[in-house]
N, C-alpha and C positions, 0 to 999 in steps of 0.2 A: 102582238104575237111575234114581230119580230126581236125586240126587243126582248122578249123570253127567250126566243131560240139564239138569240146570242148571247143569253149568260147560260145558256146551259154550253155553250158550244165553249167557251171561257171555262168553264167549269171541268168541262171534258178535257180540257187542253192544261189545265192544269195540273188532271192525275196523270198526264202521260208519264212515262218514266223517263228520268231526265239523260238518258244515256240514249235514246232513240234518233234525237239529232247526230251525236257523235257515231253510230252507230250507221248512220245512213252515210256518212263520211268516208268513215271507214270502207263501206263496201263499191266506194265510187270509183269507176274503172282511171287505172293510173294512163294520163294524156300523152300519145304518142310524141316522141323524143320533137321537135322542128316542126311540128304542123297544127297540134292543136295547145291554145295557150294554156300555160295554167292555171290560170283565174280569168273569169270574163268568158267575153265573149271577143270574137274572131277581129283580127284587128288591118286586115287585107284591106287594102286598096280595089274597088270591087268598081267593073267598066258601067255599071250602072247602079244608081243608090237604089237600096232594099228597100223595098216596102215595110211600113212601122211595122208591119205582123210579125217581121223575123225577127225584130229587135229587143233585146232581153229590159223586160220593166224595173230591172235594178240595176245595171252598168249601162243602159240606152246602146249594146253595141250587137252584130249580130250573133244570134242565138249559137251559143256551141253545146252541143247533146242537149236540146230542148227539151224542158219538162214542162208540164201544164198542168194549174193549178184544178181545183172543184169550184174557182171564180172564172176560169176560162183564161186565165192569164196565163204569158209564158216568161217562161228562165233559162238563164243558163242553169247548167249542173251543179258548178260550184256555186252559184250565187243564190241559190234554193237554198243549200247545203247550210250556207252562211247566215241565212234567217233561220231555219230551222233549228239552227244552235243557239239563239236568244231566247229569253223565256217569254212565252205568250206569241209567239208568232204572228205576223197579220202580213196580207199582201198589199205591199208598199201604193198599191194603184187605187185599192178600191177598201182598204183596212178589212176583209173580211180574217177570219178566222185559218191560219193552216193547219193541216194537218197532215203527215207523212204516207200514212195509209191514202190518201187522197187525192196525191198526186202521180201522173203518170210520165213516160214518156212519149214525147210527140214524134212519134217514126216519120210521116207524112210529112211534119214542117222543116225535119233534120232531110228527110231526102230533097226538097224542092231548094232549101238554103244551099246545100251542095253541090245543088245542079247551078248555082248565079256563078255569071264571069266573073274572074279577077285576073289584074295585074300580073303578074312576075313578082316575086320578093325581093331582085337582085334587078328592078324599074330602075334604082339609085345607079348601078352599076353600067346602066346602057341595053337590059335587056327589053322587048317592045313585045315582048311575047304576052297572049293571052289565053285563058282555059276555064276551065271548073275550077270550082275551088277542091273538088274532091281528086283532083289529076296534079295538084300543086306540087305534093311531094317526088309523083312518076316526073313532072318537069326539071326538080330540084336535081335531081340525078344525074340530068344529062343538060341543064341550062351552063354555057359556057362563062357565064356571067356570076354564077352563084359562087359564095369564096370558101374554099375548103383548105384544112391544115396540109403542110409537107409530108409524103408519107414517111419520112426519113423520120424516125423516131426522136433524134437529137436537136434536130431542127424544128425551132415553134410559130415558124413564120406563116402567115395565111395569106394568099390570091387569086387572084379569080382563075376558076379551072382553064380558062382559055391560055393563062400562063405559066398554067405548069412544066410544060416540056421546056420551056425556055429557063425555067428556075433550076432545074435537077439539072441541065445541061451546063448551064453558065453561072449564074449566082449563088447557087447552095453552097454553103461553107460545108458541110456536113456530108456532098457527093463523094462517088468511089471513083477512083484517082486511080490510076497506073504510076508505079517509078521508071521516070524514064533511065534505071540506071541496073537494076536489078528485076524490072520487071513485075515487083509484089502489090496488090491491088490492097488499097487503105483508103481511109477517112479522106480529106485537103485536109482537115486540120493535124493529121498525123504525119504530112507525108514530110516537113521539114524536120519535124524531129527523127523520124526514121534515117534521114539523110546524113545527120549528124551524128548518130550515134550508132545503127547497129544494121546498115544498110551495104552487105559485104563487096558492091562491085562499084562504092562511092571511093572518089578520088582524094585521097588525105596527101598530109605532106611529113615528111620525115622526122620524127621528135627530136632528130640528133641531130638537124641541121645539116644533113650530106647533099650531094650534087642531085640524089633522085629527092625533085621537087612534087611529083604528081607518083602516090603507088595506092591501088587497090587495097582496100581496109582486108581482104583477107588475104594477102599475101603480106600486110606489114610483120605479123611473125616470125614466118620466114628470112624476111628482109631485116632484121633486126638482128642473126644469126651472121647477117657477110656486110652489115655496114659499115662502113670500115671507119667511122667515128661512134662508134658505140663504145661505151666502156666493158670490159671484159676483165676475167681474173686468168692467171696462169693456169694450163691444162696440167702442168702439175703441181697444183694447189696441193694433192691429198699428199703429196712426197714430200712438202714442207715448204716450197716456191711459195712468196707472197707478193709479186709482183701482180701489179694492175694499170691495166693501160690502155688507150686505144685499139678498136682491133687490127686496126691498121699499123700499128706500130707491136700488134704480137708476132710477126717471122720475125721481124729483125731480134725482137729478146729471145726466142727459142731459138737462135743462128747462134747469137754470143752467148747463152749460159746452157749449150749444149754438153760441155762435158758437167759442169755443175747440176744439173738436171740428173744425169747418169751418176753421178756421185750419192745423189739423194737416194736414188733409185736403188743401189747396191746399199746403203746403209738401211733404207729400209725392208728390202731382200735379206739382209743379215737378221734383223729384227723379229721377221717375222718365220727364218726360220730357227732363232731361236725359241721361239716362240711353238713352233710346232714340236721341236725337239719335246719341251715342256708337257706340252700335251702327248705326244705318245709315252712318254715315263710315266704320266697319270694315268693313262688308259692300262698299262700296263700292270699299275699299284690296282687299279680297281677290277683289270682281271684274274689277278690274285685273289679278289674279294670275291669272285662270282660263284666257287664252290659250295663257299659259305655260307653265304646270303642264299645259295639255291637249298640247301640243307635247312638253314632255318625257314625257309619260307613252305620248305616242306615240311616242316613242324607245326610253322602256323594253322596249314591245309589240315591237319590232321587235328590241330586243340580246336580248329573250326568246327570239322563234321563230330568232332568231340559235344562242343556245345552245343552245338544242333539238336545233337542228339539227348543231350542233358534239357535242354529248351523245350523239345518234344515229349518226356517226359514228365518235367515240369508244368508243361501243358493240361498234361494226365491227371496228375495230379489234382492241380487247380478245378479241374471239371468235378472229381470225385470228391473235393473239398466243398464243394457247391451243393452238390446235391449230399452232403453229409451235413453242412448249415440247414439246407432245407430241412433233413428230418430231426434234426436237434432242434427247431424252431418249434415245434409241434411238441417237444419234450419239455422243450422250455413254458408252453403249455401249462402239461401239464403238474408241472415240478412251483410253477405259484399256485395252481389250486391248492396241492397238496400242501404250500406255506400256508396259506388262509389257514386249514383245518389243523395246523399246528399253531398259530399261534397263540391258545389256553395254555401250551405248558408251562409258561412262568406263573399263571397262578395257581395252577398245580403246584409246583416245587414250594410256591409261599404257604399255600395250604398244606404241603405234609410238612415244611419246617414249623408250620405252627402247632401241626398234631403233634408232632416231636415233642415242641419246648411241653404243650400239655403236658404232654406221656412223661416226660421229666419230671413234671411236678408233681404229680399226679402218685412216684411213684417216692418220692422224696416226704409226699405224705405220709402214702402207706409205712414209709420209715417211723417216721415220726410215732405214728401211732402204734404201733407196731413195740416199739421202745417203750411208750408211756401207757400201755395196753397195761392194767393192774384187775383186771379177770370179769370186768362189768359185761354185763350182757349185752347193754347197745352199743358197745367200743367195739366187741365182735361182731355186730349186727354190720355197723359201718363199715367196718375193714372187708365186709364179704361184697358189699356192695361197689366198693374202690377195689378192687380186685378184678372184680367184676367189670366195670366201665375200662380197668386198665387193658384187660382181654379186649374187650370190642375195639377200643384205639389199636391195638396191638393187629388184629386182624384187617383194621382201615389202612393202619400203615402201611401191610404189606400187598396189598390192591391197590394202593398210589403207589408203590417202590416199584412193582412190574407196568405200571402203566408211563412212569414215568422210561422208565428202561425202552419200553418199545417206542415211545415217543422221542428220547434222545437219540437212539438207533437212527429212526426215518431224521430225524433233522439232522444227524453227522450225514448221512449218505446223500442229501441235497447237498450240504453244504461242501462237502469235501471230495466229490467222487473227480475220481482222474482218468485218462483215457491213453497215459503212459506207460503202464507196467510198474508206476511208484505209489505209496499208497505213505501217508505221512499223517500218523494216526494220534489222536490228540486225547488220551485222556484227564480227565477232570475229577477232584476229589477222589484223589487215590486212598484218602486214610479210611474216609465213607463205604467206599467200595471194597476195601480189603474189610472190615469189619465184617459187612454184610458176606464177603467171602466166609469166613470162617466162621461166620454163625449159619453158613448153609442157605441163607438166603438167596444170595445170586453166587453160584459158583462162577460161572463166568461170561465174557462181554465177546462180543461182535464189534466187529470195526464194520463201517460203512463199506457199500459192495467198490472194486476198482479194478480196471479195463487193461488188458496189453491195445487196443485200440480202438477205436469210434465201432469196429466191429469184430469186436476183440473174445479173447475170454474175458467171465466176468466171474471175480475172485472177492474174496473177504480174510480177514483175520479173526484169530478165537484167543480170544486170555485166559487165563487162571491166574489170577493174584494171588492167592492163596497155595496154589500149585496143583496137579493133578497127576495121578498115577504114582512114579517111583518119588517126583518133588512136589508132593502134596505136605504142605507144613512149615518146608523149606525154600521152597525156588518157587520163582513166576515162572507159568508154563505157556510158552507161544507156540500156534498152530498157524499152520496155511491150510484154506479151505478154495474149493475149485467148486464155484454155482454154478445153475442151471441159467443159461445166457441166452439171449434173444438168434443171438445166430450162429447156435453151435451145430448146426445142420451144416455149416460152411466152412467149420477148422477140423483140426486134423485130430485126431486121437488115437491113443489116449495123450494126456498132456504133460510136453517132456521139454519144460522149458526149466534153466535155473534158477532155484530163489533163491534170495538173502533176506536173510532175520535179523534185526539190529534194535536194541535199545541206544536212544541216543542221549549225550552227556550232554546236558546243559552249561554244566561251566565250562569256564576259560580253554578247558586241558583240550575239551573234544574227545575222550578217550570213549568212542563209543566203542558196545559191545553187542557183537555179531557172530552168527552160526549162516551158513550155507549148504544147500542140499540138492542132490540133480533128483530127481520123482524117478522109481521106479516104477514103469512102464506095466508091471505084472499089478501093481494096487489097484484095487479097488478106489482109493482115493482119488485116481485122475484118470478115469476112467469116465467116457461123457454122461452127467449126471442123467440119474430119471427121478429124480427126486431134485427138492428145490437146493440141495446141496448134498455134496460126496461127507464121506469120515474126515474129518481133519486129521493132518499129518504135521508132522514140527518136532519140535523137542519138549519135553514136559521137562527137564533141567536146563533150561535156558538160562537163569542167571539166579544166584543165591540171592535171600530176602536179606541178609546181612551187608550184600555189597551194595546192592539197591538201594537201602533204604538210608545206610550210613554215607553212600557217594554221591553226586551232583547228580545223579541222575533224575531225582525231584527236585521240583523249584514250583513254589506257588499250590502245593498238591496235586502239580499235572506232570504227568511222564507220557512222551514221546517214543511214540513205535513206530520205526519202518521198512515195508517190505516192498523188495525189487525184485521184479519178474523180469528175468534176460529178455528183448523183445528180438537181435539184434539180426537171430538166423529165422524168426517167423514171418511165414510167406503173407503174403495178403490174399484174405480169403475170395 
């Protein structure tokens, strides 16, 4: 049976966790600084030997914070500790089994060990004192024998307490000293060097070797001033004297170079009031200047609150230019939707040139046949049928020629609108579009809408290529047209600003050709619209088809229009 119960005890001992020794280490109280050891047991000199019971079964010394086993055996704290940490623990006396949970502290054998006499610790030194061992340290305090550090910081020396007053009075290198000379309380080891170096009522001796052999370090400056072997320079060094010499030997050179000295004296009096002379005739030149200088500085003051005031404005400005980005951001919006939804019109324009070329051909048949037509029945049958298809082309064409028109409209007025009062208007296939003039198809074009400002009126152009009214035939006929604008609740009306009408010359000459007109104020024309635009107004004889068409004013098939609206006396709305 036993022999069972110690492989199970073995067995137990082996699941413990292996951190339970360290663990109980850990928690072991840290041993008071001089009294209790740090390993073992107690290592005093004790007036009578302990009984084995005190005595720890691993160091044989007596017990310090006794623990007692579940074999009845005792330890020290740390020397438990230190089995405990081995694996398989056993008690060194009788090999039973340890186990941590199973050991206690022995209060009882820790008070009785406390209570035995010991020695003095400081025996060696001559002390014959004896106590508890628990009264060791209240002894340590006050035994004259025990040996304690210098309290002097600097000093490392240690002796028995009974010699201390004798150490800090007479041996400490490191004691406070008086000067016997000045009186300033220091180190012993400071006080010769104080003495030599910066100790003001120490007794020096003269650097210049004069009769005062003994002077007070803070009067040597003084005394450096009337020694009368000092070196010194002439007291009129600044008047040009370069004499140097003992100071004892300075009357005698200011006795002999007494008029020389005054010579110096009056040439540099001469000097200097040449010298002033100089200066009031500058002062003079410069307060001739000061009228001047005070006039333009009054100038400055004035282009100052000038640009202040120009800067404060500009300020204005820049805010209203902010929040004029802001709603153009939103414009800007919407002006790429409305790209997306243009851009079919190039194959628009390839689909009606392709109906065209058909329509071309188509009718270059009907020639044909038409010619070699000799009275058969299905020659006529065919020709009524080509006739026929040539009508419905003829009728597609003119459903892509207006669609393509409104769709070139809205892509010029993205693409070119301005927000100056100038409008620089780009037409394309002018021979296309004069044909289509004069066969009545499109009598005339719209220019893209354009701004006197971000919040402006919002203006257009009107053409006749073909001409209208008196130069319908003869002359291209330009119009100014005044639309309905997003914020004509804000300008003034009716609208009385001056245009200019100008065809521009492409070639080298530049001879462009231009009409100008101020709006009378009584038209209906500029009057705030209620409709998406007023009558257009202009000239229907703006320029002969003969000078137009024969001068640079085509290049490429495209002629250039542009109309300027005075911006320069309109208020901001």
């Amino acid at each position: 049976m036993s022999a069972g119960r110690n492989v199970e005890q073995q067995i137990a001992l082996q699941q413990r966790p292996p951190s339970l020794a360290m663990s109980s280490m850990a928690q072991r109280p840290k041993p008071e600084p001089g009294f209790l050891p740090f390993h073992g047991g107690f290592r005093d000199r004790f007036v009578t030997t302990p009984e084995p019971k005190y005595c720890c079964e691993a160091c044989r010394l007596v017990l310090c914070i006794p623990r007692q086993t579940e074999c009845g055996h005792r330890f020290c704290e740390s020397c438990i500790t230190d089995l405990l940490s081995k694996p398989n623990p056993v008690c060194p006396a009788d090999l039973e089994p340890l186990f941590e949970d199973k050991i206690f502290r022995d209060v009882c054998c820790n008070r009785e060990i406390m209570a035995l006499k010991v020695y003095c610790r400081s025996e060696k030194n001559g002390c014959k004192e004896q106590m508890s061992l628990q009264r060791v340290m209240d002894h340590l305090e006050v035994c004259p024998y025990f040996e304690v550090p210098c309290p002097l910081g600097k000093c490392k020396e240690k002796m028995m307490r009974k010699d201390m007053p004798e150490h800090l009075s007479r041996k400490c290198k490191h004691r406070e000293i008086t000067c016997e000379f000045c009186n300033h309380k220091m180190a012993l080891t400071e006080l010769q060097k104080h003495k030599e170096t910066v100790c003001p009522a120490f007794p020096v001796a003269c650097p210049n070797h004069c009769s005062f052999s003994s002077i007070l370090r803070s009067e040597l400056s003084s005394h450096q001033h009337d020694c009368p072997k000092a070196q010194v320079t002439c007291s009129f060094m600044r008047f040009g004297c370069t004499y140097k010499g003992l100071n004892q030997e300075m009357r005698e050179h200011e006795t002999s170079f007494a008029s020389e000295h005054l010579r110096m004296m009056a040439v540099r009096n001469t000097t200097l009031e040449a010298k002033v002379e100089d200066v009031k005739s500058e002062l003079m030149e410069r307060y001739k200047v000061l009228p001047s200088l005070s006039s333009r500085l009054a100038e400055v003051e004035t282009q100052y609150e000038e640009m202040r005031e120009k800067n404060r404005q500009l300020e204005q400005k820049l805010v209203s230019m902010q929040m004029l980005m802001s709603a153009h951001s939103e414009k800007l919006l919407e002006v790429e939707m409305e790209l997306r939804e243009l851009r079919p019109l190039r194959a628009m324009r390839e689909e009606v040139e392709a109906l065209r070329g058909s329509v071309e051909n188509m009718r270059s048949v009907v020639s044909s046949l038409d010619s070699s037509r000799v009275g058969s029945g299905s020659g006529s049958h065919t020709l009524g049928s080509l006739e026929q298809q040539l009508s419905r082309h003829d009728d597609m064409m003119s459903v892509h020629d207006i669609r393509l028109a409104e769709m070139d409209l809205k892509l010029q007025v993205l693409e070119t609108a301005s927000f100056n009062g100038t409008l620089i208007w780009k037409i394309r296939d002018y021979k296309r579009r004069k044909q289509e003039a004069v066969a009545s198809k499109t009598l005339s074009l719209y220019s893209q809408p354009f701004y006197t400002g971000y919040f402006g009126y919002k203006m257009c152009a009107r053409v006749y290529l073909n001409g209208d009214g008196m130069g319908k035939g003869t002359h291209l006929s330009l119009f100014f047209v005044v639309m309905r604008g997003e914020y004509d609740a804000l300008l003034p009306w009716p609208f009385k600003q001056k245009v200019t009408l100008m065809l521009m010359d492409q070639g080298p000459a530049r001879k462009h050709l231009g009409d100008a007109f101020k709006p009378d104020p009584h038209s209906s024309s500029f009057r705030r619209p209620t409709g998406e635009m007023n009558i257009a107004s202009g000239c229907p004889l703006f320029v002969a088809q003969t000078v137009l068409e024969n001068g640079t004013y085509i290049k490429d098939d495209t002629i250039f229009i542009k109309v300027t609206v005075d911006t320069s006396d309109l208020p901001d709305p």
